[in-house]
PyMOL Python script that loads the backbone (N, CA, C, O; Angstrom):
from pymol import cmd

cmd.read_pdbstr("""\
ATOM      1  N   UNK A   1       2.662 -10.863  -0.716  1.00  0.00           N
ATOM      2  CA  UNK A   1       2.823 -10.318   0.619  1.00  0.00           C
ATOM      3  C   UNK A   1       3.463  -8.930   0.574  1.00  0.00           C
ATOM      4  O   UNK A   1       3.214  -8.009   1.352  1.00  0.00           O
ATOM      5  N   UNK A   2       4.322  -8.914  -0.447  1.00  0.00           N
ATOM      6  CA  UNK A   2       5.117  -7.768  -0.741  1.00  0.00           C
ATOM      7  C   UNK A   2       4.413  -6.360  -0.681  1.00  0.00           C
ATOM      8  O   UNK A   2       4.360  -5.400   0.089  1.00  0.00           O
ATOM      9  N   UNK A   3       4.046  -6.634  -1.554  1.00  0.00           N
ATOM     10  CA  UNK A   3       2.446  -6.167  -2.898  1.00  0.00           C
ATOM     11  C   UNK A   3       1.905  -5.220  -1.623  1.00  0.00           C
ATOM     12  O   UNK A   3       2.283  -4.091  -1.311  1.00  0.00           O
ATOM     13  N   UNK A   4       0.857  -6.099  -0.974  1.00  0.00           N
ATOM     14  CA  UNK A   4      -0.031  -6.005   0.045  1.00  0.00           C
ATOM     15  C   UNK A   4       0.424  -5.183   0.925  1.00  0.00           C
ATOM     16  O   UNK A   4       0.044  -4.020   1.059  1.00  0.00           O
ATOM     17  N   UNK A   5       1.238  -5.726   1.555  1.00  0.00           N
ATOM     18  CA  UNK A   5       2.007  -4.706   2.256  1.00  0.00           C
ATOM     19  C   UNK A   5       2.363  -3.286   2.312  1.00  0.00           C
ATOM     20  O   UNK A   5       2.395  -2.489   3.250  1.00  0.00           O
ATOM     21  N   UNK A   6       2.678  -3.154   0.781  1.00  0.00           N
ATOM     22  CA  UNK A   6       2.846  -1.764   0.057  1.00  0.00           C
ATOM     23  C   UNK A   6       1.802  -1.467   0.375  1.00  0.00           C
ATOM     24  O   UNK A   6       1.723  -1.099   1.547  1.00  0.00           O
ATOM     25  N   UNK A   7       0.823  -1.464  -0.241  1.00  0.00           N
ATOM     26  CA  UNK A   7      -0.284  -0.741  -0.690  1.00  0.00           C
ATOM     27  C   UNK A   7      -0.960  -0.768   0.952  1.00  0.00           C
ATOM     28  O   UNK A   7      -1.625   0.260   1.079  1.00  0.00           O
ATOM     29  N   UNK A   8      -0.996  -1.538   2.125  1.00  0.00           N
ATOM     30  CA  UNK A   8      -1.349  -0.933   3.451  1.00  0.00           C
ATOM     31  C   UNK A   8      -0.954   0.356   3.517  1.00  0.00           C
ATOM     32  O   UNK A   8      -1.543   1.432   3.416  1.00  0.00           O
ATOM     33  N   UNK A   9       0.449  -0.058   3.758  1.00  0.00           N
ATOM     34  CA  UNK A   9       1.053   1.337   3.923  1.00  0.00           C
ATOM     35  C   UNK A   9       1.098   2.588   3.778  1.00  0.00           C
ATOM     36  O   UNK A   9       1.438   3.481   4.554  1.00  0.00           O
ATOM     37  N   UNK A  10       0.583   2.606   2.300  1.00  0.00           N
ATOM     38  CA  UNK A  10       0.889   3.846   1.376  1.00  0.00           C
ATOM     39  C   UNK A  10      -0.648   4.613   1.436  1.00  0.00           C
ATOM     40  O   UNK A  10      -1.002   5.680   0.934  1.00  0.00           O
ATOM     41  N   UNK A  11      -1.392   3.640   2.244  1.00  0.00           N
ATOM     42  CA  UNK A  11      -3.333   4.155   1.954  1.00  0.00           C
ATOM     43  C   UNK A  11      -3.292   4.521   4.047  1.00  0.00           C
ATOM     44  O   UNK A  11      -3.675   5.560   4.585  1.00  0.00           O
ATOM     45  N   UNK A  12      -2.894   3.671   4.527  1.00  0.00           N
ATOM     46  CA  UNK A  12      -3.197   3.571   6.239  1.00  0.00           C
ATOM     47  C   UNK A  12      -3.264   5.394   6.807  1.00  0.00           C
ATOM     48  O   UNK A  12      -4.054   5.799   7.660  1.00  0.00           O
ATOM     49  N   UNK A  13      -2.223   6.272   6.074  1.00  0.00           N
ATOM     50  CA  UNK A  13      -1.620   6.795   6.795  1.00  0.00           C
ATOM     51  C   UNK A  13      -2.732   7.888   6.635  1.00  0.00           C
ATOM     52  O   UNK A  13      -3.486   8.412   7.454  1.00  0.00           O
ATOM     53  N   UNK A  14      -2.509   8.092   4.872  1.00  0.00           N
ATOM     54  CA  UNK A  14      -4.107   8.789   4.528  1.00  0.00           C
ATOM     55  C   UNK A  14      -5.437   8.963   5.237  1.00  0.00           C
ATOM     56  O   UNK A  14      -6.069   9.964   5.577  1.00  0.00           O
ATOM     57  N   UNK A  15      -5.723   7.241   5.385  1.00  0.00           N
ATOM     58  CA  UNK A  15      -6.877   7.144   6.293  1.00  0.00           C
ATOM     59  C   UNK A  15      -7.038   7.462   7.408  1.00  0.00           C
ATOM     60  O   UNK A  15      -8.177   7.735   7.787  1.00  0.00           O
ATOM     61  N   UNK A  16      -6.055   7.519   8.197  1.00  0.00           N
ATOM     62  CA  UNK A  16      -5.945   7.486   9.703  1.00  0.00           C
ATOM     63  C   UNK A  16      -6.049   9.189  10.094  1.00  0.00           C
ATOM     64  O   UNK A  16      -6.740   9.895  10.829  1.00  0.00           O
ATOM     65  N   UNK A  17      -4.991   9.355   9.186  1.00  0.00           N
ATOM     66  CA  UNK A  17      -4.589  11.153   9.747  1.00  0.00           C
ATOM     67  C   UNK A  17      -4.222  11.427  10.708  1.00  0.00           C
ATOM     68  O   UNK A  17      -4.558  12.476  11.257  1.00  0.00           O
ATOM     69  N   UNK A  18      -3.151  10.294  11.387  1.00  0.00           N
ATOM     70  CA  UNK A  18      -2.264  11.056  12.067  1.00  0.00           C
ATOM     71  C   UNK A  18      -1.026  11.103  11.532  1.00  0.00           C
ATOM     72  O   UNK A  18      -0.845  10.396  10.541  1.00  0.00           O
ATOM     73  N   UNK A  19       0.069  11.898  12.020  1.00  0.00           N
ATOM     74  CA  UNK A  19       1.102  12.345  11.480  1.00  0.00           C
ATOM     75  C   UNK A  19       2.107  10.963  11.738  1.00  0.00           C
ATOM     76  O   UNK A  19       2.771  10.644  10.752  1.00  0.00           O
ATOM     77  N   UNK A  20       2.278  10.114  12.977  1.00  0.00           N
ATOM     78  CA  UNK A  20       3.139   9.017  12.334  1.00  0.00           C
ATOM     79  C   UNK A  20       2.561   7.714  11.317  1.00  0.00           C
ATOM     80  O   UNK A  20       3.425   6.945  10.897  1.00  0.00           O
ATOM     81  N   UNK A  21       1.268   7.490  10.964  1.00  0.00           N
ATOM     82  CA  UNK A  21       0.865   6.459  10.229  1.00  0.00           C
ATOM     83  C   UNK A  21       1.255   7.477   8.385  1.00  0.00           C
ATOM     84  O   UNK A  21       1.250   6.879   7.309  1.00  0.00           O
ATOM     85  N   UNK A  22       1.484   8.715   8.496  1.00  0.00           N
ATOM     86  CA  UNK A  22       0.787   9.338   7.703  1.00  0.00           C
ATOM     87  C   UNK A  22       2.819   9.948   7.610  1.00  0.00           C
ATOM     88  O   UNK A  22       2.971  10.689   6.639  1.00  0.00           O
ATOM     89  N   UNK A  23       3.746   9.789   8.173  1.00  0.00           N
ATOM     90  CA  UNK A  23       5.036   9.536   8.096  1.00  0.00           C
ATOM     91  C   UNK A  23       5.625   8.466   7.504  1.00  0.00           C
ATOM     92  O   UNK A  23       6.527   8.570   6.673  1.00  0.00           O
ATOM     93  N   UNK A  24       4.958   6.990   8.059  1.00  0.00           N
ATOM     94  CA  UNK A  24       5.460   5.652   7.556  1.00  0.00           C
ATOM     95  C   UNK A  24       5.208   5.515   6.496  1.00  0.00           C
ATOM     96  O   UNK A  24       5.919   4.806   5.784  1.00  0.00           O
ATOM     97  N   UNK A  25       3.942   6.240   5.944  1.00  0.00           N
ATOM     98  CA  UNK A  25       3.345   6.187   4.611  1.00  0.00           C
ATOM     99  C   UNK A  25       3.882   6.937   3.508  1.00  0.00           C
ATOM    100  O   UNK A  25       3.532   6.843   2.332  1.00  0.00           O
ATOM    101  N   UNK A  26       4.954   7.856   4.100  1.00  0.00           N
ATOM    102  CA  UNK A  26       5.794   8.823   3.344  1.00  0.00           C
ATOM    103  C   UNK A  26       7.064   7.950   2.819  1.00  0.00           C
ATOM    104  O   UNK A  26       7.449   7.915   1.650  1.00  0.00           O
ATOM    105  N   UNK A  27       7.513   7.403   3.682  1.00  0.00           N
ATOM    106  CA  UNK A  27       8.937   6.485   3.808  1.00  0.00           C
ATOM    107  C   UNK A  27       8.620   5.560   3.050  1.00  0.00           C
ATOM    108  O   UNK A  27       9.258   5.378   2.013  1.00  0.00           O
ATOM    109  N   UNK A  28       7.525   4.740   3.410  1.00  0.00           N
ATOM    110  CA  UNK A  28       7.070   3.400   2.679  1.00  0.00           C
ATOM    111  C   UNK A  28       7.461   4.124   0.364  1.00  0.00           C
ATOM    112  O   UNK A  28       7.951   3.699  -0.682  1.00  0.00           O
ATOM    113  N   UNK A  29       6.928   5.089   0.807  1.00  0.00           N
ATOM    114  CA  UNK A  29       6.508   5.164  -0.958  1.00  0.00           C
ATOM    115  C   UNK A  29       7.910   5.946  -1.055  1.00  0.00           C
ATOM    116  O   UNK A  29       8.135   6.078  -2.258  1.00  0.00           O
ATOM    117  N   UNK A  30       8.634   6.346  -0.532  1.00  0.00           N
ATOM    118  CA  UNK A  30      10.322   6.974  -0.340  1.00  0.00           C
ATOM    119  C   UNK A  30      11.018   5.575  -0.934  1.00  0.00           C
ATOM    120  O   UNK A  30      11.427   5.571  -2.094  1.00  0.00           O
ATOM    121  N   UNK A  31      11.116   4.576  -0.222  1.00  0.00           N
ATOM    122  CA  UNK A  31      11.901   3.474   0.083  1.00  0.00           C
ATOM    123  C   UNK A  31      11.320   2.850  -1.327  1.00  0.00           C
ATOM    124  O   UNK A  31      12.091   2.897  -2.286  1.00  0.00           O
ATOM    125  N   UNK A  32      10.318   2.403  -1.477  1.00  0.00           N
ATOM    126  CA  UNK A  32       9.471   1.210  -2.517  1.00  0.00           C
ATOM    127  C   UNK A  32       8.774   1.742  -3.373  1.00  0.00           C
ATOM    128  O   UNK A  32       8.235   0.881  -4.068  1.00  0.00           O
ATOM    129  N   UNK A  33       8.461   2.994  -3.733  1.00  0.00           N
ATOM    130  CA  UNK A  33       8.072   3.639  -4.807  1.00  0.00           C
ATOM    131  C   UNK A  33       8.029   3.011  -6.202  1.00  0.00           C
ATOM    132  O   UNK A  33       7.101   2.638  -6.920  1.00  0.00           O
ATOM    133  N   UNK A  34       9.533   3.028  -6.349  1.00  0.00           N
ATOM    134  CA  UNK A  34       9.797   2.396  -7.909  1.00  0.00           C
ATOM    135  C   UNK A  34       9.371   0.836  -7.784  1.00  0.00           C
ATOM    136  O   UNK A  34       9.634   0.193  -8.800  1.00  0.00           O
ATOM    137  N   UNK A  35       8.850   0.210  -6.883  1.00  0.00           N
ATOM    138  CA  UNK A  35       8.619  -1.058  -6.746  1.00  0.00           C
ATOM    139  C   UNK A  35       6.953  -0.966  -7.504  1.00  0.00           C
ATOM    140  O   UNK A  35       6.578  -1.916  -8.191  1.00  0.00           O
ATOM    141  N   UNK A  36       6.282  -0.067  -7.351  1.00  0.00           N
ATOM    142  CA  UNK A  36       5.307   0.429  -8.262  1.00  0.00           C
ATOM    143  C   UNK A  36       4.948   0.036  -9.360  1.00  0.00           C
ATOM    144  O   UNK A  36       3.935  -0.576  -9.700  1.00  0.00           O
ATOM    145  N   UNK A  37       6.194   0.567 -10.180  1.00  0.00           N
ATOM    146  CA  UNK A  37       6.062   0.460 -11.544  1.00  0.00           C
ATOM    147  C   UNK A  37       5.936  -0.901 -12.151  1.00  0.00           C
ATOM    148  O   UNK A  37       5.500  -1.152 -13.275  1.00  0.00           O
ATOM    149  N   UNK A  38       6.440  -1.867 -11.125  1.00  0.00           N
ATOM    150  CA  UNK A  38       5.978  -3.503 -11.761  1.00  0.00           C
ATOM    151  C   UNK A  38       4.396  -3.596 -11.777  1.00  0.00           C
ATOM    152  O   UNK A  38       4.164  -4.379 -12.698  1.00  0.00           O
ATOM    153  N   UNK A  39       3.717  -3.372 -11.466  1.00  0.00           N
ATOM    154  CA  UNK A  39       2.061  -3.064 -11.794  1.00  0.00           C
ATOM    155  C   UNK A  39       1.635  -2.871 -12.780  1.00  0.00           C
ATOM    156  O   UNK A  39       0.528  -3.312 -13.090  1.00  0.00           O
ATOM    157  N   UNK A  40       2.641  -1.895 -13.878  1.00  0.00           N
ATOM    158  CA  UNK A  40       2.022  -1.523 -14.892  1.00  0.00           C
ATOM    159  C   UNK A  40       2.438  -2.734 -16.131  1.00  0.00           C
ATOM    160  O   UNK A  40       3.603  -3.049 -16.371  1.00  0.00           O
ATOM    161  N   UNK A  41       1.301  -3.286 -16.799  1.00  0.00           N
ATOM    162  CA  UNK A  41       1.911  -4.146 -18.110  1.00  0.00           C
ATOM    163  C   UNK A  41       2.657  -3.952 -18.457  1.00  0.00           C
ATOM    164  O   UNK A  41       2.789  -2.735 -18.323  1.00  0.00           O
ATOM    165  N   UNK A  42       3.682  -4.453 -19.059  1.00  0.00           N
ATOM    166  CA  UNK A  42       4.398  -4.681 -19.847  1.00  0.00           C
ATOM    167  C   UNK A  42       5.663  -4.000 -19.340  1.00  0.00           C
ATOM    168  O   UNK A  42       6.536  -3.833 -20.192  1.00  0.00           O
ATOM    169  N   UNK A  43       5.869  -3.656 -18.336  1.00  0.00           N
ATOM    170  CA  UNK A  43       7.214  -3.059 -17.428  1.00  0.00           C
ATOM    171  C   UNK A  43       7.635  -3.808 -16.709  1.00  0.00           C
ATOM    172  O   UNK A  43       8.778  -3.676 -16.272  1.00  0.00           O
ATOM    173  N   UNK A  44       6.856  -4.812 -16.369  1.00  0.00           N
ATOM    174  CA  UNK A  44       7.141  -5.649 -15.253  1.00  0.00           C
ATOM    175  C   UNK A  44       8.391  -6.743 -16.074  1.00  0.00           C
ATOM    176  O   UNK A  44       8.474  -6.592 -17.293  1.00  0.00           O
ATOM    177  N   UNK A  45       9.044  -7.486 -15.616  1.00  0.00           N
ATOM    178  CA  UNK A  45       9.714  -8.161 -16.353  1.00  0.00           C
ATOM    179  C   UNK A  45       9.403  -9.501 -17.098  1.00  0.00           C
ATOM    180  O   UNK A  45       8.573 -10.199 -16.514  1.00  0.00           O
ATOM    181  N   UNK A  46       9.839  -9.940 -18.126  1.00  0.00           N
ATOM    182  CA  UNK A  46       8.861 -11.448 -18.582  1.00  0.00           C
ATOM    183  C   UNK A  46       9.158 -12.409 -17.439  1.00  0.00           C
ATOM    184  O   UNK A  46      10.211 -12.326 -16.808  1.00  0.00           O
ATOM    185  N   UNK A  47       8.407 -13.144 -17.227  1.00  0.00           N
ATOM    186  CA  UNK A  47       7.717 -14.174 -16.492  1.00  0.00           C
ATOM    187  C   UNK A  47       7.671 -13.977 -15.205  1.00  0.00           C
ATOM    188  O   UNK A  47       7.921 -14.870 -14.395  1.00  0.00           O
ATOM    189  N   UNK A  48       7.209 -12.286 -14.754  1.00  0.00           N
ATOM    190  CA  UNK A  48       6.973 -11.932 -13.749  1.00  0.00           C
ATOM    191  C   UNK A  48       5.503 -11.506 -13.720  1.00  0.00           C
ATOM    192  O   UNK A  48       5.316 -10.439 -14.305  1.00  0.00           O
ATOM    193  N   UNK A  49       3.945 -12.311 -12.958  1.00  0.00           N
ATOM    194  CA  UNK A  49       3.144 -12.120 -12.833  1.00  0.00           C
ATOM    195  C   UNK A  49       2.330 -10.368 -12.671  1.00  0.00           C
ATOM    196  O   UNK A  49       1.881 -10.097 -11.557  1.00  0.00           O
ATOM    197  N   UNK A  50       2.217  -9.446 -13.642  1.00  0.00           N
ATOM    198  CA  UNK A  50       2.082  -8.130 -12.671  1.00  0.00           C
ATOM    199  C   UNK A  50       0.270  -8.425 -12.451  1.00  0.00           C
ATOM    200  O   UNK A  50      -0.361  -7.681 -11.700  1.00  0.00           O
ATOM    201  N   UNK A  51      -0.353  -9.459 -13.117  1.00  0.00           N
ATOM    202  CA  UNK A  51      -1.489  -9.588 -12.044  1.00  0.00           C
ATOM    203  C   UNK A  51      -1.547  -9.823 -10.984  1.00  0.00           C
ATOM    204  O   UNK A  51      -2.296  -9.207 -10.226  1.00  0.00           O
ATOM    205  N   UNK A  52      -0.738 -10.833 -10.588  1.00  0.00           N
ATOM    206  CA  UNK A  52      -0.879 -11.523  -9.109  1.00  0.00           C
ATOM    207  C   UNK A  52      -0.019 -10.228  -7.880  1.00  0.00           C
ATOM    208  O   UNK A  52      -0.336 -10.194  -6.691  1.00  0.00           O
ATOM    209  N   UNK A  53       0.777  -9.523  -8.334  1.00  0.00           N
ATOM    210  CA  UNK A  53       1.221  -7.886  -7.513  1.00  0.00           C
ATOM    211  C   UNK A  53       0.163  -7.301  -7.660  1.00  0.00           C
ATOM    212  O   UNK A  53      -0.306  -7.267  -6.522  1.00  0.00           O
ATOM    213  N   UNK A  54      -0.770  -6.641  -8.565  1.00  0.00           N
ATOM    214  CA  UNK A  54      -1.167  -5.998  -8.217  1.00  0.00           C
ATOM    215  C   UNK A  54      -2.426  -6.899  -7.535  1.00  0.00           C
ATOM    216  O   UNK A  54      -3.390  -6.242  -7.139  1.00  0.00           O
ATOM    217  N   UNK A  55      -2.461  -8.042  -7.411  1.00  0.00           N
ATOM    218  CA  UNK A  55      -3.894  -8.689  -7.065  1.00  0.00           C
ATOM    219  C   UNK A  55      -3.322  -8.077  -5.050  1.00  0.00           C
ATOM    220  O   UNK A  55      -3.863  -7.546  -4.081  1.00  0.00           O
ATOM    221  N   UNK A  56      -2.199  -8.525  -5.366  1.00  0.00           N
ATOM    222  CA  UNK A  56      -1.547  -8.494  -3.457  1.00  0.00           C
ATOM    223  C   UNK A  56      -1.750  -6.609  -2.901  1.00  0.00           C
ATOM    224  O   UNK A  56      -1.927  -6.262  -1.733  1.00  0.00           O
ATOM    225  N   UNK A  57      -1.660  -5.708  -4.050  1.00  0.00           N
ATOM    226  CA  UNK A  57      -1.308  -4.322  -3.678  1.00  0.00           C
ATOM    227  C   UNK A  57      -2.918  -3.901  -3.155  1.00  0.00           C
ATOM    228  O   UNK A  57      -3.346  -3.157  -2.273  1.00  0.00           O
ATOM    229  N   UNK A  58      -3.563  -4.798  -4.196  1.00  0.00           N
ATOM    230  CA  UNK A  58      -5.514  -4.231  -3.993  1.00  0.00           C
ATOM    231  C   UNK A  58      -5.714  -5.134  -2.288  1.00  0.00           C
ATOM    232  O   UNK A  58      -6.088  -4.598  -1.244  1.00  0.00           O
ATOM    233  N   UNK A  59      -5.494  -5.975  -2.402  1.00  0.00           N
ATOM    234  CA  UNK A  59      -5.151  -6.550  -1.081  1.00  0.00           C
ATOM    235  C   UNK A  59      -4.877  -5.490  -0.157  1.00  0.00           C
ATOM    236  O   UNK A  59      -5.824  -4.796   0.212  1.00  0.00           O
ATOM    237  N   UNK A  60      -3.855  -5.288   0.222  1.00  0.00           N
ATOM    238  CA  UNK A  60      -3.621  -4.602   0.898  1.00  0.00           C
ATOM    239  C   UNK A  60      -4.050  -3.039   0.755  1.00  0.00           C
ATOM    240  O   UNK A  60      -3.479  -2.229   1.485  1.00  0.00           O
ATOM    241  N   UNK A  61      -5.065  -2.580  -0.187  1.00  0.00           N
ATOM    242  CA  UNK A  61      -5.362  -1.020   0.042  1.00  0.00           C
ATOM    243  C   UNK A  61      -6.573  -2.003   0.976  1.00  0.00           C
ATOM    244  O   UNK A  61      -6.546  -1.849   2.197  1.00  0.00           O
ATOM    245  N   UNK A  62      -7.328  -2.722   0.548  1.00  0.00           N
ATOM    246  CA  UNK A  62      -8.702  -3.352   1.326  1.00  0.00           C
ATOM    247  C   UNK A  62      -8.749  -3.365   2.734  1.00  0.00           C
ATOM    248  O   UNK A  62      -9.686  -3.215   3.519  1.00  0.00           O
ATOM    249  N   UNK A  63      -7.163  -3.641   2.944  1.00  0.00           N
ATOM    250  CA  UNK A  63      -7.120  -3.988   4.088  1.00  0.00           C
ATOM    251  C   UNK A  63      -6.682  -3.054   5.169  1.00  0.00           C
ATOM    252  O   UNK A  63      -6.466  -3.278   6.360  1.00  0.00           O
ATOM    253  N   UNK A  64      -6.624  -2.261   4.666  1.00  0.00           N
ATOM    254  CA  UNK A  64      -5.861  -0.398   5.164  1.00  0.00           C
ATOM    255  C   UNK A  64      -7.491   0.059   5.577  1.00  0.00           C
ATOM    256  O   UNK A  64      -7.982   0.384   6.658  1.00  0.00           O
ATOM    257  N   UNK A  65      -8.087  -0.078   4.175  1.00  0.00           N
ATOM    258  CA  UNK A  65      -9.885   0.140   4.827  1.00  0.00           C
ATOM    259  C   UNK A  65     -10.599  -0.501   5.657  1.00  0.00           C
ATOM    260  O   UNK A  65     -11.453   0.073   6.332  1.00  0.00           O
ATOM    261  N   UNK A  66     -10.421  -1.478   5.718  1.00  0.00           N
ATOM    262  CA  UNK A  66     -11.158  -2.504   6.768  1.00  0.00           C
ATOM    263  C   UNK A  66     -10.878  -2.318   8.207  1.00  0.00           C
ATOM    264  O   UNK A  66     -11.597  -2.538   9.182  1.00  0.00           O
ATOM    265  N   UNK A  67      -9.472  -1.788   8.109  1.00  0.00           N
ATOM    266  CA  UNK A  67      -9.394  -1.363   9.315  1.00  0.00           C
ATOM    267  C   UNK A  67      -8.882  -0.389   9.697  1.00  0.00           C
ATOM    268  O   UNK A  67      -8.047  -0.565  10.584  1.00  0.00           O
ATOM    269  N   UNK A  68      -9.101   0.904   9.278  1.00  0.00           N
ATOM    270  CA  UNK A  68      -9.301   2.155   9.743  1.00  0.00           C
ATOM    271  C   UNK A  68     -10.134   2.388  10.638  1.00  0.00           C
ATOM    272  O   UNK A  68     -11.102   1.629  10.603  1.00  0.00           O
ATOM    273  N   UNK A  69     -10.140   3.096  11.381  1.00  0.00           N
ATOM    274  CA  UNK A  69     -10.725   3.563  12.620  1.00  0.00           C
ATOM    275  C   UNK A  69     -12.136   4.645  12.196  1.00  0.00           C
ATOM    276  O   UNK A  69     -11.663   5.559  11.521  1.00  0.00           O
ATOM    277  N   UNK A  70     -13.280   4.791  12.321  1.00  0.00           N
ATOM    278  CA  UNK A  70     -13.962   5.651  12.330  1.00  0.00           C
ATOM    279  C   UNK A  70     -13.578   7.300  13.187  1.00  0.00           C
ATOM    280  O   UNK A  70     -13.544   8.487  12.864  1.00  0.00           O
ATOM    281  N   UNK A  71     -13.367   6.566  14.284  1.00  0.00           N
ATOM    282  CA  UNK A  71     -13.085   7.992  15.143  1.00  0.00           C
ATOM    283  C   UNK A  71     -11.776   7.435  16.150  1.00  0.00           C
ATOM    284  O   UNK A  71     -11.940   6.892  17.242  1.00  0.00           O
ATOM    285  N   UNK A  72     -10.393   7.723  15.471  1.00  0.00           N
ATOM    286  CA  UNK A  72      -9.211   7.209  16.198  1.00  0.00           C
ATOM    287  C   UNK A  72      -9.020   7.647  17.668  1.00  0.00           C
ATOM    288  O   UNK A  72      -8.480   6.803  18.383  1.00  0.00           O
ATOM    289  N   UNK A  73      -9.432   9.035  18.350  1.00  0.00           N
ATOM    290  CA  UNK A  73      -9.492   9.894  19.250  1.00  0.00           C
ATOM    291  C   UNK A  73     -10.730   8.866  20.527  1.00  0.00           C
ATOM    292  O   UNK A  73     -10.701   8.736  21.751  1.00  0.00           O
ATOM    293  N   UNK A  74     -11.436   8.467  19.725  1.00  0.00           N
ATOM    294  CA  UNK A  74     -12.232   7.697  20.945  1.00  0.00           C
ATOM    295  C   UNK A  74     -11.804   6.776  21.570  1.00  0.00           C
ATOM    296  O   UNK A  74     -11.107   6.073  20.839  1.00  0.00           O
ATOM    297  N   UNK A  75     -11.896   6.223  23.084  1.00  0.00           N
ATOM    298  CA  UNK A  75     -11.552   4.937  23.703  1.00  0.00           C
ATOM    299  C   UNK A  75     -12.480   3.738  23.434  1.00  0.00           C
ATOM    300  O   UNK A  75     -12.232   2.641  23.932  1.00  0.00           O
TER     301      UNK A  75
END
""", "prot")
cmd.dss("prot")
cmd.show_as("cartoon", "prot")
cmd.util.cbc("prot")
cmd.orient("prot")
């Protein structure tokens, strides 16, 4: 959930292009950044899954895409 979460965040703001999704997305990777680095093999700590994080982080970029807006400005 963690994971997922991150990785909304850190992609939403990109996608969107406005300046507060694209703020939270600044803070998010400010605040949880180094939470990152558990992703990479062998950094993560022993008997801490870094497949199943990054399975949650891809999660959540998917889900930053899925629901992005084509044209945010339209009603």
């Amino acid at each position: 959930m963690i994971y997922g979460l991150l990785g909304y965040l850190l992609v939403i703001g990109w996608l969107e292009k406005k300046i507060l999704p694209i703020v939270l997305s600044l803070v998010a990777f400010w605040l949880y950044g180094s939470a990152l680095m558990a992703l990479i093999p062998g950094v993560s700590p022993a008997g801490v899954s870094w497949v199943g994080h990054a399975g949650g982080f891809a999660a959540g970029l998917l889900a930053a895409w899925a629901q992005k807006k084509e044209n945010p400005d339209a009603v």
